[in-house]
Backbone as numpy.savetxt, mean C-alpha at the origin, in Angstrom:
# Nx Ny Nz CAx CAy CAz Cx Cy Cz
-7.14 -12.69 16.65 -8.00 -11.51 16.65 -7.10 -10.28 16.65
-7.21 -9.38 15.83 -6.88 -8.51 15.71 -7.19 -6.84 16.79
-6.41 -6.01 17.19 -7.08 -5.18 17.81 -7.95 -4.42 16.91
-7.48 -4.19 15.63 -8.37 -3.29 14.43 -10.03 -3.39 14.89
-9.93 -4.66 14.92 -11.25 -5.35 14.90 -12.29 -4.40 16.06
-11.81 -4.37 17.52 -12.46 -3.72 18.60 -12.25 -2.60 18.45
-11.32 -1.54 18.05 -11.02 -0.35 18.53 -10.96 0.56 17.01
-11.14 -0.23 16.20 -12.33 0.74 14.28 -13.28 0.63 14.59
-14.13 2.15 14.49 -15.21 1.86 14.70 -16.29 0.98 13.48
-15.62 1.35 12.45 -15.96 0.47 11.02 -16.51 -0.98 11.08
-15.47 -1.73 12.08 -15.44 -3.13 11.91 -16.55 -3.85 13.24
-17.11 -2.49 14.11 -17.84 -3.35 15.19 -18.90 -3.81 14.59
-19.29 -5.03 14.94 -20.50 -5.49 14.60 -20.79 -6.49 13.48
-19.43 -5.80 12.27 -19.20 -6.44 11.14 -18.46 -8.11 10.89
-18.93 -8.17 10.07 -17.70 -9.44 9.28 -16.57 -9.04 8.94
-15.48 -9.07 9.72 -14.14 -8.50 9.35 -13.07 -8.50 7.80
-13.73 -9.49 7.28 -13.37 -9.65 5.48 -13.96 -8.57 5.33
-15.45 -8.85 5.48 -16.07 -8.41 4.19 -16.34 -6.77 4.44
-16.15 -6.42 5.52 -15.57 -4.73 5.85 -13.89 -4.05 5.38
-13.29 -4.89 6.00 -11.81 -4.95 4.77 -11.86 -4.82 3.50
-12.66 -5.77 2.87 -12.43 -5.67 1.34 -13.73 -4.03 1.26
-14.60 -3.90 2.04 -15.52 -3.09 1.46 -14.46 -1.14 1.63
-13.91 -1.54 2.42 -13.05 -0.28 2.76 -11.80 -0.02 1.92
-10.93 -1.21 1.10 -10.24 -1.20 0.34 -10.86 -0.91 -0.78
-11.86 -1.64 -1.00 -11.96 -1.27 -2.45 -12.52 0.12 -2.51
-13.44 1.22 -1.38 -13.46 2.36 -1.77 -12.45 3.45 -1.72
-11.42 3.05 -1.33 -10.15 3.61 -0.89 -9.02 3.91 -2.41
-9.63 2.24 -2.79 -8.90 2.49 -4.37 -9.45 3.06 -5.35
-10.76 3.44 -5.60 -11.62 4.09 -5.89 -10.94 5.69 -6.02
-11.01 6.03 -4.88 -10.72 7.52 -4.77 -9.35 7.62 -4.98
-8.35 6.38 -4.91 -6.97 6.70 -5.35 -6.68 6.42 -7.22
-7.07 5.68 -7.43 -7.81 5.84 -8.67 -7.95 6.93 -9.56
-8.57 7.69 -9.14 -9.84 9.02 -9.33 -8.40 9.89 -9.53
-7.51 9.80 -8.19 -6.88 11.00 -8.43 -5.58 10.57 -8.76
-4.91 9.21 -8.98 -4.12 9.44 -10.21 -4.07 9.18 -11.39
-5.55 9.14 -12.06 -5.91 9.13 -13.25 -5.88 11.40 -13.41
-6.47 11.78 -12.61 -6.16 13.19 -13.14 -4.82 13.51 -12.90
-4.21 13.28 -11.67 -2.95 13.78 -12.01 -1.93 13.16 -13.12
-1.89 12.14 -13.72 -1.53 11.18 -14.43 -2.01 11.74 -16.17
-2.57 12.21 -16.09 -3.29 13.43 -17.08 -2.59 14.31 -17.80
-2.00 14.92 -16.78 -1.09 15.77 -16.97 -0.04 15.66 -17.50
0.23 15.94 -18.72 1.76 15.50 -19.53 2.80 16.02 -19.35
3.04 16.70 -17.57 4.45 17.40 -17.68 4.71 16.12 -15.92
3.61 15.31 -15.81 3.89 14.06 -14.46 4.75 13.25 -15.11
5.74 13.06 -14.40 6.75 12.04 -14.43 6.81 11.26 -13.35
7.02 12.06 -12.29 7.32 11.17 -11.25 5.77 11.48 -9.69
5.17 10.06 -9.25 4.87 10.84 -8.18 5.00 9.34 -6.97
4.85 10.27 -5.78 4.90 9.24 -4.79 3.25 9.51 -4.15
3.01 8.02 -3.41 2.01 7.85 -3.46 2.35 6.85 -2.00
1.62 7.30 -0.75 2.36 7.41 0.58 0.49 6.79 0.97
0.66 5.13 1.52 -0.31 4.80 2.39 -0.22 3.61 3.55
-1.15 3.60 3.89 -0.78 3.36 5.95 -0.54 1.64 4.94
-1.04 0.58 4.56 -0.87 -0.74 4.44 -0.34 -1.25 3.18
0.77 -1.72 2.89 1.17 -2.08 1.58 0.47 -2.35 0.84
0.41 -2.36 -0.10 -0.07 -2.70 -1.49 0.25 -4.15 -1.77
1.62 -4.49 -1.58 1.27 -6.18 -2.27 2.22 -7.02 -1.06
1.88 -8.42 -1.39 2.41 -9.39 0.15 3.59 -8.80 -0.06
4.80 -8.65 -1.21 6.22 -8.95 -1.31 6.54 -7.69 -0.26
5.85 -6.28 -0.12 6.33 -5.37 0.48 5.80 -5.60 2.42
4.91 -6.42 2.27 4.34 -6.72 3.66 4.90 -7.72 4.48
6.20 -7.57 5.05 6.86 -8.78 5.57 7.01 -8.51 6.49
6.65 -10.13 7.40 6.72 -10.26 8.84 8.02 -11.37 8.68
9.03 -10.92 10.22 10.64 -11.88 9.80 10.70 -12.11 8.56
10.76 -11.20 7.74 11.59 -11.10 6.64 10.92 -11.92 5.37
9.65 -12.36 5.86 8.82 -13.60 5.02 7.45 -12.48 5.04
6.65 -12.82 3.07 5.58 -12.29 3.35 4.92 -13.38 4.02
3.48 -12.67 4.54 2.90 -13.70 5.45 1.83 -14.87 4.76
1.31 -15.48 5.32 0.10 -16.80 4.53 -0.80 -15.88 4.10
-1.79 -17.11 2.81 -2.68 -16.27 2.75 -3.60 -16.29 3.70
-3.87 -16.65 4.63 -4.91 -16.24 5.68 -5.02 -14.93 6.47
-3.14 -14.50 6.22 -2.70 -13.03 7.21 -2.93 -11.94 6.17
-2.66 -12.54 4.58 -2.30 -11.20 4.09 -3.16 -10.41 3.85
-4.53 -10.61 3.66 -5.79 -9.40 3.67 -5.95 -8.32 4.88
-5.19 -9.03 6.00 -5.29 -7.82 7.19 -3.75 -7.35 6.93
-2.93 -7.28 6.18 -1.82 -6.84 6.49 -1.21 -5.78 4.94
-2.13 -6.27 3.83 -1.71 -6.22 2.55 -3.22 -5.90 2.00
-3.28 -4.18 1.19 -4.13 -3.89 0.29 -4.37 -3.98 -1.13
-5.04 -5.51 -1.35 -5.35 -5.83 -2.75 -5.94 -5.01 -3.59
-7.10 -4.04 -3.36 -7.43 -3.09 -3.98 -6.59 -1.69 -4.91
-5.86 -1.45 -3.55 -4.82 -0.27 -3.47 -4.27 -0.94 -4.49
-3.30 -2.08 -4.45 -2.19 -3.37 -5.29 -2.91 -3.02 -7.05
-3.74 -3.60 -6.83 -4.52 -3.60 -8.39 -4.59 -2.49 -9.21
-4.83 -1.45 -8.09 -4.95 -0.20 -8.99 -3.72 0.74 -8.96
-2.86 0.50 -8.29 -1.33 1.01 -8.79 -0.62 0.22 -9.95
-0.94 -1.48 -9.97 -0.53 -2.02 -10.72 -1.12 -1.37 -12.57
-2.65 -1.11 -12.19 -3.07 -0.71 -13.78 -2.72 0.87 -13.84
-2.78 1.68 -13.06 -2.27 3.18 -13.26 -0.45 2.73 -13.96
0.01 1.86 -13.22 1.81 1.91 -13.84 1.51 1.29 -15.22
0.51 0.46 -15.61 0.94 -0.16 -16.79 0.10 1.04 -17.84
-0.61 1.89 -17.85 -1.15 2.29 -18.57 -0.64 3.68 -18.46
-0.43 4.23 -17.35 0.64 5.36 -17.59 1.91 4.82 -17.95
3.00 4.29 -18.41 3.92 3.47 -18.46 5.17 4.09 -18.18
4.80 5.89 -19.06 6.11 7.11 -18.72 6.27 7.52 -17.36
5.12 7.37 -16.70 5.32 8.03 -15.02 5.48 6.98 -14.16
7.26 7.30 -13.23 6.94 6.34 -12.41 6.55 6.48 -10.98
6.13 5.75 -10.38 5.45 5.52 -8.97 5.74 4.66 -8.00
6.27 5.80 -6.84 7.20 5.60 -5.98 5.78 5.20 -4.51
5.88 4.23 -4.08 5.11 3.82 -2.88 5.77 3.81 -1.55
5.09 4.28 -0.79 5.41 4.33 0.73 4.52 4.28 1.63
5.09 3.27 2.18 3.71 2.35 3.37 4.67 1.95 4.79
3.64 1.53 5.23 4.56 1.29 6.39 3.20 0.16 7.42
2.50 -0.53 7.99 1.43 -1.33 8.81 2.28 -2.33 9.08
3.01 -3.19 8.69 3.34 -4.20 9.05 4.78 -4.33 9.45
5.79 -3.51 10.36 6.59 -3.07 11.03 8.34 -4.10 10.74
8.07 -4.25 9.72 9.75 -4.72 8.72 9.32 -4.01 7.27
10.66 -3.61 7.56 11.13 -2.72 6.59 11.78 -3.93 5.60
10.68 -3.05 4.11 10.79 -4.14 2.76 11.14 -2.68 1.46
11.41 -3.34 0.74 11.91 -2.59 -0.96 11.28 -3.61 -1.91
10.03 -3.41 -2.57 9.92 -4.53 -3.51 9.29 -3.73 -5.15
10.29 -4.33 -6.14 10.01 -3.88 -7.54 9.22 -4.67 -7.98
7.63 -4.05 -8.27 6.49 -4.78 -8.95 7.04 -4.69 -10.33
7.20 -3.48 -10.76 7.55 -3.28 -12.38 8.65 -2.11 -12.53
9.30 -2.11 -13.63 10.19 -1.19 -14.02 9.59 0.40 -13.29
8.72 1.12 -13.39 7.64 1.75 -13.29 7.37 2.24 -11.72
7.14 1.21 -11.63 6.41 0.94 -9.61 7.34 -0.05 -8.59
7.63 0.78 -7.39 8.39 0.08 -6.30 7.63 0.82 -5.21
7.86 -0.25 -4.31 7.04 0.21 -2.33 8.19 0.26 -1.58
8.17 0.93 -1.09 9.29 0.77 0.07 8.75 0.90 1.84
8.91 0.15 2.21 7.91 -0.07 3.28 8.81 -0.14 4.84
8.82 0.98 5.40 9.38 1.29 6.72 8.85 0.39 8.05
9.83 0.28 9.11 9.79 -0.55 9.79 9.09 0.53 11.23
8.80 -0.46 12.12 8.72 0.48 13.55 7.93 -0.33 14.23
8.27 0.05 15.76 8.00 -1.18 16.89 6.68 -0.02 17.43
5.87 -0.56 18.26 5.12 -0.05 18.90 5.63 0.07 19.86
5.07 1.75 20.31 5.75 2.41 21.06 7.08 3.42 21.21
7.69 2.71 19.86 8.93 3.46 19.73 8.76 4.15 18.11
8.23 5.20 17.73 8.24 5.52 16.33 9.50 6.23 15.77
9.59 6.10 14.40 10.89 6.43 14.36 10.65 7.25 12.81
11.72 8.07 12.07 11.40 8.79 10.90 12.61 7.68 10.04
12.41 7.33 9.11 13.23 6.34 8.38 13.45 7.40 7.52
14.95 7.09 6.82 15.00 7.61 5.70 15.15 7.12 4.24
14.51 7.94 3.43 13.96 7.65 1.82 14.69 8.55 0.72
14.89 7.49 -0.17 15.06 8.38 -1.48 14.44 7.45 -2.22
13.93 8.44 -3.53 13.65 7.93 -4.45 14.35 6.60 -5.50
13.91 5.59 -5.92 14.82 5.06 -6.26 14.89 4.60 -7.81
13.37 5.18 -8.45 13.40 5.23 -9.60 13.80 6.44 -10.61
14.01 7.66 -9.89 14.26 9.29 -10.44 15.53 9.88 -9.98
């Protein structure tokens, strides 16, 4: 059991999937929305694109392993995943730099030439500012 579960107010009461997937997928929706307009713009090359739960298992690692599939829907956003994956292939000139951080090991993973996550570490209780550079620009 997760604490998400008691202390979102989203998830009281609910089926914990099927509030997950209903919150991801409107999440990708509106991320979507806005890098299809900014993506629009023919002077975008580069943008970063900064959210609380990775995008795919490879960037979501617990000891250094992504997790089963039973963990990775609470740990890893399939929605978010899908729709960065079709914004990189269809914008193909702009690339897109990800930064996440929920699942507290720090990962670097190249989906495509295009798109990489880089995913910061941190213990509860102790937060920390990691440092980033870009690694496709």
């Amino acid at each position: 059991i997760l604490n998400d579960w008691n202390y979102i107010a989203e998830y009281r009461g609910k089926d914990e999937r099927k509030c997950s997937a209903e919150i991801a997928d409107a999440r990708a929706l509106i991320l979507e929305a806005k890098l299809r307009k900014l993506c629009a713009d023919p002077t975008t090359h580069n943008v970063i694109v900064i959210t609380h739960v990775p995008p795919f298992p490879e960037a979501a690692l617990h000891m250094g392993r992504p997790g089963d599939d039973y963990a990775q829907p609470w740990f890893t956003s399939r929605g978010i995943g899908d729709t960065l994956e079709q914004m990189a292939k269809e914008f193909f000139w702009v690339k897109f730099e990800v930064l996440c951080g929920h699942t507290h090991s720090r990962a670097h993973y190249k989906h495509d030439d295009n798109l990489v996550v880089t995913t910061g570490e941190a213990q509860y209780g102790d937060p920390r500012i990691v440092p980033w550079k870009p690694t496709l620009w």
